[in-house]
Structures are given as C-alpha cells and as structure tokens.
DSSP file (Angstrom, degrees, kcal/mol; ACC not computed):
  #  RESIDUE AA STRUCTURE BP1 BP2  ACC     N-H-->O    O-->H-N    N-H-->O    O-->H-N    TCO  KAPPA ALPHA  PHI   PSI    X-CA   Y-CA   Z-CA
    1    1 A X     >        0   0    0      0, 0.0     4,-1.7     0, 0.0     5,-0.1   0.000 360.0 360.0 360.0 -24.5   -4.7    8.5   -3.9
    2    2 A X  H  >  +     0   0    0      1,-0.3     4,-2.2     2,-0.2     5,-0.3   0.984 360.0  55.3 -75.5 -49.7   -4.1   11.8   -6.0
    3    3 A X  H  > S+     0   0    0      2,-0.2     4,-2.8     1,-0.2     5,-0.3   0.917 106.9  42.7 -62.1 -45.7   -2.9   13.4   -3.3
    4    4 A X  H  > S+     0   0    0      1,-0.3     4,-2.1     2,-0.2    -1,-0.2   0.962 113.4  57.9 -70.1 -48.2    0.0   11.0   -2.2
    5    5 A X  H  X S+     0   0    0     -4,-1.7     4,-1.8     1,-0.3    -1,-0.3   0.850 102.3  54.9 -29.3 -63.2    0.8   10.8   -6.2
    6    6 A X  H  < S+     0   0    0     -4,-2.2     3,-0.3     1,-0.2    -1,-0.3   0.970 115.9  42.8 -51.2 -49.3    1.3   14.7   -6.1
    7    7 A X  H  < S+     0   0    0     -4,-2.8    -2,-0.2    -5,-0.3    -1,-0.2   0.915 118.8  33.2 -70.2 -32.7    3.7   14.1   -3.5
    8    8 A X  H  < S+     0   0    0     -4,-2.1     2,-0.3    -5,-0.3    -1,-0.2   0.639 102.9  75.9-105.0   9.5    5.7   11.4   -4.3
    9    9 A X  S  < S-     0   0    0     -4,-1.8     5,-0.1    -3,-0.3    -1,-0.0  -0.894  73.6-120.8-114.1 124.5    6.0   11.6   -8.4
   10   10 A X    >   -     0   0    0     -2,-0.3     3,-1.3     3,-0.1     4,-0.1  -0.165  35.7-106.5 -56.0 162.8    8.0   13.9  -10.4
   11   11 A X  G >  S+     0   0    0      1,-0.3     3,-0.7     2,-0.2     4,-0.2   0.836 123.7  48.4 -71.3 -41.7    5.8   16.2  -13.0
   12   12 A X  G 3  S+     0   0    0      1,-0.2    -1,-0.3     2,-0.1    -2,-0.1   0.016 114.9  46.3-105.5  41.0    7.0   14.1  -16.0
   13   13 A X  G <> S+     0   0    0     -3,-1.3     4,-2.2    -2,-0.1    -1,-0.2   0.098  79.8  94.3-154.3   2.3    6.2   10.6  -14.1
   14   14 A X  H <> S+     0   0    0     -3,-0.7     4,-1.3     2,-0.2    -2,-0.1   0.804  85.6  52.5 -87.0 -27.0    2.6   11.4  -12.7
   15   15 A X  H  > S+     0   0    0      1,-0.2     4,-5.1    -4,-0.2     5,-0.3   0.945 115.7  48.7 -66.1 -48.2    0.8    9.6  -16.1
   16   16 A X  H  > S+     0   0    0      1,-0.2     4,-1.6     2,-0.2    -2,-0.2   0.952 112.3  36.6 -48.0 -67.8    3.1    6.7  -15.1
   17   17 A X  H  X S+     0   0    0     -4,-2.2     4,-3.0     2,-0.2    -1,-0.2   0.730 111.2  67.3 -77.2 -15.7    2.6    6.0  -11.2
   18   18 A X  H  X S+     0   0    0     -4,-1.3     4,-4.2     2,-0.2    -1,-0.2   0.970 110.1  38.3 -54.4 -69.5   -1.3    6.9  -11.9
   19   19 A X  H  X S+     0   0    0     -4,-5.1     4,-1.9     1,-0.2    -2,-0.2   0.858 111.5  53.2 -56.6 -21.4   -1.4    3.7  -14.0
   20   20 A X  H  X S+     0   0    0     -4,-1.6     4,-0.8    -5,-0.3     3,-0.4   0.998 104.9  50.1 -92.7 -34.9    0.3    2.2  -12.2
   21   21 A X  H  X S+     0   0    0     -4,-3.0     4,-0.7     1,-0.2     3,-0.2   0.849 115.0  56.6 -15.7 -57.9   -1.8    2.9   -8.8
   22   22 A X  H  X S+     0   0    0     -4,-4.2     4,-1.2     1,-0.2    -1,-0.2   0.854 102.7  42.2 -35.9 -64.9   -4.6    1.8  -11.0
   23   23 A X  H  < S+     0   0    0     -4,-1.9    -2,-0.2    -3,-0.4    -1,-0.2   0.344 113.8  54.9 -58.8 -11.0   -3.7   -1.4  -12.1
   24   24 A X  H  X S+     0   0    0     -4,-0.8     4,-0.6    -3,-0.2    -2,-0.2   0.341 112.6  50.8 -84.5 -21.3   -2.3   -2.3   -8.3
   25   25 A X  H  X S+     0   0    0     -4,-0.7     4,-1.6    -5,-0.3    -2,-0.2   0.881 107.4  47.1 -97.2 -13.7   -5.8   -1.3   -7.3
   26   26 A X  H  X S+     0   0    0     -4,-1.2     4,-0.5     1,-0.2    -3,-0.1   0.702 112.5  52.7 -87.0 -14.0   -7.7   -3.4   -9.8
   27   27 A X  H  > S+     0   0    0     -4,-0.2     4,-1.7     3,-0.2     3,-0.4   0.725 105.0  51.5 -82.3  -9.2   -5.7   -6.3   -8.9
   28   28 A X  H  < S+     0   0    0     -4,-0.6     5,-0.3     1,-0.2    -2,-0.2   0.838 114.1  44.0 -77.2 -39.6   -6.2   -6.2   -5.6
   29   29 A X  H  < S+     0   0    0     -4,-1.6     3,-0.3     3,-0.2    -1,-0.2   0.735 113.5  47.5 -83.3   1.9   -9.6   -6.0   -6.0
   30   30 A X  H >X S+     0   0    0     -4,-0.5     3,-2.0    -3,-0.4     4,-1.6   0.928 120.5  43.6-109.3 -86.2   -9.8   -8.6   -8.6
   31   31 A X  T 3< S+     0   0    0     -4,-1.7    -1,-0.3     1,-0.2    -2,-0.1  -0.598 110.8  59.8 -29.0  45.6   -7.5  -10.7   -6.1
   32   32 A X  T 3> S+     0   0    0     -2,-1.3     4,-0.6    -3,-0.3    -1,-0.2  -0.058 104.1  41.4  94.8 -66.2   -9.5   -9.7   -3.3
   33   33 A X  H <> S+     0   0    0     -3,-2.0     4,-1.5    -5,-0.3    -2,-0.2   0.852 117.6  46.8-100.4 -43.6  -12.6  -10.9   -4.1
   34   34 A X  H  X S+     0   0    0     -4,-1.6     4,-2.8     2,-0.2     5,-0.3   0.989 118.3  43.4 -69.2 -63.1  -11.3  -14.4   -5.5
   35   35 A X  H  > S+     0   0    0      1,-0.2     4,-1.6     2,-0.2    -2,-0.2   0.917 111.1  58.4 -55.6 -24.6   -9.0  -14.9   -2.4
   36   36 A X  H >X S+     0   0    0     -4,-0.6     4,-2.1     1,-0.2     3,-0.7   0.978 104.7  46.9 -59.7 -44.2  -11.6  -13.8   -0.3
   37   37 A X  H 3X S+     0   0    0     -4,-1.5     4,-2.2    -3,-0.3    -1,-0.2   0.974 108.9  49.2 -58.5 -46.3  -13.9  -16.3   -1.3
   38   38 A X  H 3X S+     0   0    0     -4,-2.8     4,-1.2     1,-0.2    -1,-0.3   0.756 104.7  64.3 -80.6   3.2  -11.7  -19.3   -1.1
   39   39 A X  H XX S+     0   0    0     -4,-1.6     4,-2.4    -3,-0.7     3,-1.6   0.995 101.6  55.5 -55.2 -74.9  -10.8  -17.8    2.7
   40   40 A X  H 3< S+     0   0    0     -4,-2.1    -2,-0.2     1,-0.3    -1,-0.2   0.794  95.6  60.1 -31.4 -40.5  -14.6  -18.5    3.4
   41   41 A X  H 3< S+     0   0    0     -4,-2.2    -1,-0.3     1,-0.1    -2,-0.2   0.989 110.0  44.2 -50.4 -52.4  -14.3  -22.1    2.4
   42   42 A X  H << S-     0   0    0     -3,-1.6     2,-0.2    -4,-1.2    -2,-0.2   0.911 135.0 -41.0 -66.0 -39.4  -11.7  -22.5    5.3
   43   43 A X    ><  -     0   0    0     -4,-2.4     3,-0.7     1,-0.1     4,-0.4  -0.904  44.0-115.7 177.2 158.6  -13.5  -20.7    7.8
   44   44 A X  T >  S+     0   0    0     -2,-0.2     3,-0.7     1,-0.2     4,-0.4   0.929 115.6  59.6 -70.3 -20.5  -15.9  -17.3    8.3
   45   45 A X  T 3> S+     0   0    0      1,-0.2     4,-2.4     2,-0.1    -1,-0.2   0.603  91.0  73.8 -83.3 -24.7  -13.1  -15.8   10.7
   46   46 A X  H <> S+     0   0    0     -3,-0.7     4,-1.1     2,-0.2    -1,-0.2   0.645  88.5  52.8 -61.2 -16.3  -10.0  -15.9    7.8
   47   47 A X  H <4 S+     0   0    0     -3,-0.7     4,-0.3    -4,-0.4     5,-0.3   0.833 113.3  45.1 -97.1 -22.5  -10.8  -13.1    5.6
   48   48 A X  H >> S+     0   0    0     -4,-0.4     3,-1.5     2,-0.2     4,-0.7   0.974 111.9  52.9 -75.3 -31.4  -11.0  -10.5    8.8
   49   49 A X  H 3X S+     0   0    0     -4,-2.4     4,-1.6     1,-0.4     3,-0.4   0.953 118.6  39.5 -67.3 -48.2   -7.6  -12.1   10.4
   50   50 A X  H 3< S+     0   0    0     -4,-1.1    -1,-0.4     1,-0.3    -2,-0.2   0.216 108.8  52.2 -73.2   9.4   -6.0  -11.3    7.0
   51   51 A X  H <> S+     0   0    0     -3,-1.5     4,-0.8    -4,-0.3    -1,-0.3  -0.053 109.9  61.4 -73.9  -3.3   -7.6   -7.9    6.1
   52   52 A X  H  X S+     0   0    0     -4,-0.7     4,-1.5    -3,-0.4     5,-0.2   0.889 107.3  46.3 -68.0 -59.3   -6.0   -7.2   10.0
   53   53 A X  H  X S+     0   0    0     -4,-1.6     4,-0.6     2,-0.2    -3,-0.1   0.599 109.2  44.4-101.6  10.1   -3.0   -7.8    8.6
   54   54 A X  H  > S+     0   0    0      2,-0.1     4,-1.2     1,-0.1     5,-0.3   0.761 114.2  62.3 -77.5 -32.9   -2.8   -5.9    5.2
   55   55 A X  H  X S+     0   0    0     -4,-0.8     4,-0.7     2,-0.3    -2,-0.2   0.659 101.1  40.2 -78.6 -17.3   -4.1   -3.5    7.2
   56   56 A X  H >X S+     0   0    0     -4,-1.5     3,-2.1     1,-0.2     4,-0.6   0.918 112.6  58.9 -72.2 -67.4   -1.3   -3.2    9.6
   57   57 A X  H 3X S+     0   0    0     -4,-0.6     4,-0.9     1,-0.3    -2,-0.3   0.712 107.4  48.5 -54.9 -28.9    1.1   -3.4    6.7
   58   58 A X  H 3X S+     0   0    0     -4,-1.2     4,-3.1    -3,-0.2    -1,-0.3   0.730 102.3  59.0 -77.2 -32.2   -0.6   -0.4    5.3
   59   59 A X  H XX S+     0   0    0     -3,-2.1     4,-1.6    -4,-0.7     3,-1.4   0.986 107.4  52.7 -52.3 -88.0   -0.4    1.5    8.6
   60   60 A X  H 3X S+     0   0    0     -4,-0.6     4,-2.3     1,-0.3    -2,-0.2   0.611 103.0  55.4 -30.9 -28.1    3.3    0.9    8.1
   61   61 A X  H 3X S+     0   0    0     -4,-0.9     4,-3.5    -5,-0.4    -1,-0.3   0.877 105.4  48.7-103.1  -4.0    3.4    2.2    5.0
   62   62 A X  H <X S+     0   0    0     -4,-3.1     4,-1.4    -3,-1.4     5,-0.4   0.989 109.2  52.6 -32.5 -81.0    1.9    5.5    5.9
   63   63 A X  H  X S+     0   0    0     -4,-1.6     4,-3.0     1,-0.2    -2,-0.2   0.740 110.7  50.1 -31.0 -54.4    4.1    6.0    8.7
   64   64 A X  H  X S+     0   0    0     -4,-2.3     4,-2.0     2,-0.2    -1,-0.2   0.908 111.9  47.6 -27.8 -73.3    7.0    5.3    6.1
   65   65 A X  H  X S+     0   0    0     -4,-3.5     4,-3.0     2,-0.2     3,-0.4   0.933 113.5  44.9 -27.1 -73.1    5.5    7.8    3.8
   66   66 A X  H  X S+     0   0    0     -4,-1.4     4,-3.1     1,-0.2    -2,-0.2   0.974 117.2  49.6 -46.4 -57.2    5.0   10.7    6.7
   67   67 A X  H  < S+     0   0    0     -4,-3.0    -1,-0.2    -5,-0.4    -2,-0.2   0.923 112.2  43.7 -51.8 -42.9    8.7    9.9    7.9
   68   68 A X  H  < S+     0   0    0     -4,-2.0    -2,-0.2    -3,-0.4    -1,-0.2   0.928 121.2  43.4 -63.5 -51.6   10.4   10.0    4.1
   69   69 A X  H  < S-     0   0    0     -4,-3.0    -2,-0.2    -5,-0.2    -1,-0.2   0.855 115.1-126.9 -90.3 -36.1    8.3   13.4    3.5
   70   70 A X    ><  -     0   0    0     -4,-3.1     3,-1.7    -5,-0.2    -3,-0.1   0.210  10.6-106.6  92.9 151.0    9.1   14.9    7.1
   71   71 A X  T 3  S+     0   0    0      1,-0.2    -1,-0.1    -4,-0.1    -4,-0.1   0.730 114.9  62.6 -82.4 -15.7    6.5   16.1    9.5
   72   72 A X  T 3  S+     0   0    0     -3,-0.1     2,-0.4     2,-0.0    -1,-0.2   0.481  89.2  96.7 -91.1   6.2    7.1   20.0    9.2
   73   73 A X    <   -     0   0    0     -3,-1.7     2,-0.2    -7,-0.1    -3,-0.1  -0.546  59.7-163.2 -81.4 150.3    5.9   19.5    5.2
   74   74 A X    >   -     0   0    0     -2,-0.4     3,-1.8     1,-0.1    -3,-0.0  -0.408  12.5-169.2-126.3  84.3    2.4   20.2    4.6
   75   75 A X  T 3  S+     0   0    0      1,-0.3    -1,-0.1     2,-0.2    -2,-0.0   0.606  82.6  64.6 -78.5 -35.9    0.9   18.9    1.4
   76   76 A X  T 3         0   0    0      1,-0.3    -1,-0.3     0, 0.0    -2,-0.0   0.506 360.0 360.0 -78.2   6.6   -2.5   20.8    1.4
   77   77 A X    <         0   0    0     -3,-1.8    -1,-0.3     0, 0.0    -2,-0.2   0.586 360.0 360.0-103.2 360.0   -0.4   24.6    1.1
C-alpha cells in the first residue's frame, strides 16, 4: 500500500490518504468478518462467490491505476 500512496498523493497529502487507507482497511476487515459470517448462515459457497467478485472489482482497479499512471512510468527508479 505505501507504494501506490507514493504514487498517487501529493507530498503535503501523504499523512491524509495513509489514514485514510487505514481506516478503509480496518473497515473492511471489521465488515469482512461480520458479513462473512452471516454469508455462512445462507450457505458455505457465498463468501467465495462474493470475495470473486471484490476481487474482480479490484483487478479493475489496478488496471485503472496502471492506465492513469501510464505504462512507460516506472515507480521502483
């Protein structure tokens, strides 16, 4: 996560989008583990068909990322 932060946050904005990364990852995992559970009530097969499909949506938002930043950047120089 630090790395995408170095790329996509100005130098006086890094404090910001750091919390705020944080706090989107602690609700997810907070949400996460409660929606997971009640998934299991419905059936054992629900939590993987929905982690399928954040996971596509995350895919997308790579690609988004790599497209916005352009392919000829390279972050790690």
């Amino acid at each position: 996560m630090p790395g995408l932060i170095q790329l996509i946050a100005r130098e006086d904005e890094k404090g910001r989008v750091v919390g705020a990364a944080h706090l989107a990852w602690s609700l997810g995992m907070l949400s996460g583990s409660l929606g997971g559970g009640k998934l299991i009530d419905w059936g054992p097969i629900w939590p993987f068909g929905i982690s399928v499909l954040f996971c596509l949506g995350a895919l997308a938002c790579g690609v988004g990322l790599f497209r916005l930043h352009g392919k000829n950047e390279n972050p790690l120089n």
